[in-house]
N, C-alpha and C positions, 0 to 999 in steps of 0.2 A: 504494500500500500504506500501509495505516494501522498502531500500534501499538494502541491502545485506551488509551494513555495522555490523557483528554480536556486540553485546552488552554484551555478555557474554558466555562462558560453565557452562550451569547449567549442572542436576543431575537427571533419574529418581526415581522418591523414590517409587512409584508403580502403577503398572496398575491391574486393576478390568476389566475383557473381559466380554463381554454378549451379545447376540442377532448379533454379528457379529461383533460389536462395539467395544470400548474399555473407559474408564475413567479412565485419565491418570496423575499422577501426577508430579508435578516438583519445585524441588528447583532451584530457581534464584533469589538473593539478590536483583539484577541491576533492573531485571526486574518486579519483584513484590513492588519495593517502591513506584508506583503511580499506581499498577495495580487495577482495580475493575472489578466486572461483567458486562460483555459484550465487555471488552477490547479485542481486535486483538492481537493475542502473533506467530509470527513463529517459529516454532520448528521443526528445521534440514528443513529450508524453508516450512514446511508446515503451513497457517495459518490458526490459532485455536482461537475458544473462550472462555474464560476465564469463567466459572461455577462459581469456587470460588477461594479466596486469605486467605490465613491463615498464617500467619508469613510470612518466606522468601518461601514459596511453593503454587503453583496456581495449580487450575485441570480444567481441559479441557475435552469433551466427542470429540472420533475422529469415526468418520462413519466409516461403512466398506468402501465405495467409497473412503476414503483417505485411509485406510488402503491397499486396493487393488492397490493403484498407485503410493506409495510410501513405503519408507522403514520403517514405523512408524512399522509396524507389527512385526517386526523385532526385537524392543526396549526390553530390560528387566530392573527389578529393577538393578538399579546402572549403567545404559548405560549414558555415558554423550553424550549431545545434544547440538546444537547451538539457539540460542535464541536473539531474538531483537524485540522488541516493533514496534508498526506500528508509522509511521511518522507522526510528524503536520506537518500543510499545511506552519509553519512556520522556518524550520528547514531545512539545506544545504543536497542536495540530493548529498552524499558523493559517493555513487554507481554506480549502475542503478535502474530503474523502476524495481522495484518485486515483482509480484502480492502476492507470496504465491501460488499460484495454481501451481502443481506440474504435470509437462509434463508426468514424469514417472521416469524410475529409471536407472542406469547404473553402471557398475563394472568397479574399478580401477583396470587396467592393471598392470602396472608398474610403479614404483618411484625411481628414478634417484637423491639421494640428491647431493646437490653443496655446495659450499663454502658459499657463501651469500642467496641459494632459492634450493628450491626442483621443480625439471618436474616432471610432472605427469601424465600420459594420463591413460584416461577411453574410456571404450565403448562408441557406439554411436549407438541408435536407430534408423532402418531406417526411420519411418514417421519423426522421427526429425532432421533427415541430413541436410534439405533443411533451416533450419532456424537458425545452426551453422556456423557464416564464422570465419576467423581468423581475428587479433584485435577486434572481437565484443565482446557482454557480453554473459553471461551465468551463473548462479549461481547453485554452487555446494553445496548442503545443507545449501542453504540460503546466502551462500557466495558470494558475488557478484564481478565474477574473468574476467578475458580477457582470450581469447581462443587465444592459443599462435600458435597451429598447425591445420589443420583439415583435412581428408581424408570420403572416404564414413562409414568405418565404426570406426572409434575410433576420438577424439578429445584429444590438451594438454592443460594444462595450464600451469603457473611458481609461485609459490608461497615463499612469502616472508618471515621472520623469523616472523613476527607480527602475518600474519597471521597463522602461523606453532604454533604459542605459546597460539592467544587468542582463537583457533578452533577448532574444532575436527580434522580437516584434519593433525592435528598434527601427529593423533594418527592411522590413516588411513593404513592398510595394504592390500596391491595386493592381489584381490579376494573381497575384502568389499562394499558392494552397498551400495551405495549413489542416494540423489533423485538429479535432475534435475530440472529447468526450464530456456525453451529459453525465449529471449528478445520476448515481446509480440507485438514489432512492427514491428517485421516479417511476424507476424501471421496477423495481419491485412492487412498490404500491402496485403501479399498474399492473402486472402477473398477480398479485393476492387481487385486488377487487375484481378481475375478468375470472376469478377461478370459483365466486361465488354463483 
């Protein structure tokens, strides 16, 4: 379980494709100082597990099933990424609940910077309409944000200069997919109330 608080932009330094798959590497100082094999690592919110750690870089093997539902396919050498370690059970849930499992993917629209924060609105997939509301969570490449507007087909948020600076969302331009995931306590309600 991840918070969507990111921990750092690491770096790809290179991907190896095969059989559909991919093994992927990444430099992250923050996040390789206590990483070992078999650790949880999300990357641009998808969570991965850690193969091996060599200095400040970890490699991870990513299925085509996450390649297929998120933007990882996407990545090339030198793409920076957003990254944060999975949570102990002893540490402030600074965010929200985020599993890493990636709903799917969506395109920023338009960005609107401000004085103090940048709007932003992206797409909005229809199977996942029903599980965006406004003030809720939603995490945008692992970033764990408030949805500040929502209609059936697009959603906004407001993004703050911390997040603008320690993110990728910094670097975000109209047209750039990005992966998704809704709050997963939508998805349950919804499976118990349809099971009455």
């Amino acid at each position: 379980m991840f918070t969507g608080i990111i921990e750092e932009k690491g770096d790809v330094v290179a991907i190896e494709r095969s059989g559909g798959g991919a093994l992927l590497a990444v430099r992250g100082p923050i996040v390789t100082s206590d990483a070992k094999h078999g650790d949880s690592i999300a990357v641009n919110g998808v969570c991965l597990t850690v193969v091996e750690v060599k200095d400040d870089v970890f490699t991870v093997d990513v299925i085509k099933e996450s390649l297929d539902r998120s933007s990882l396919g996407g990545l090339a050498e030198g793409s920076a990424v957003n990254l944060e370690r999975a949570v102990r059970a002893d540490q402030r849930l600074g965010g929200h609940i985020v599993q890493g499992h990636v709903d799917g993917t969506s395109v920023l629209l338009s960005r609107d910077p401000g004085e103090s924060w940048d709007d932003l609105r992206f797409s909005l997939p229809g199977a996942l309409a029903p599980y965006v509301a406004e003030k809720g969570s939603i995490a945008i490449d692992g970033i764990s944000l408030t949805v500040t507007t929502v209609d059936d087909e697009s959603f906004g948020v407001s993004l703050i200069p911390t997040t603008l600076k320690l993110t990728t969302m910094g670097d975000r331009r109209v047209g750039d997919v990005v992966n998704i995931e809704v709050d997963v306590i939508a998805k349950y309600v919804e499976r118990l109330v349809a099971r009455k």
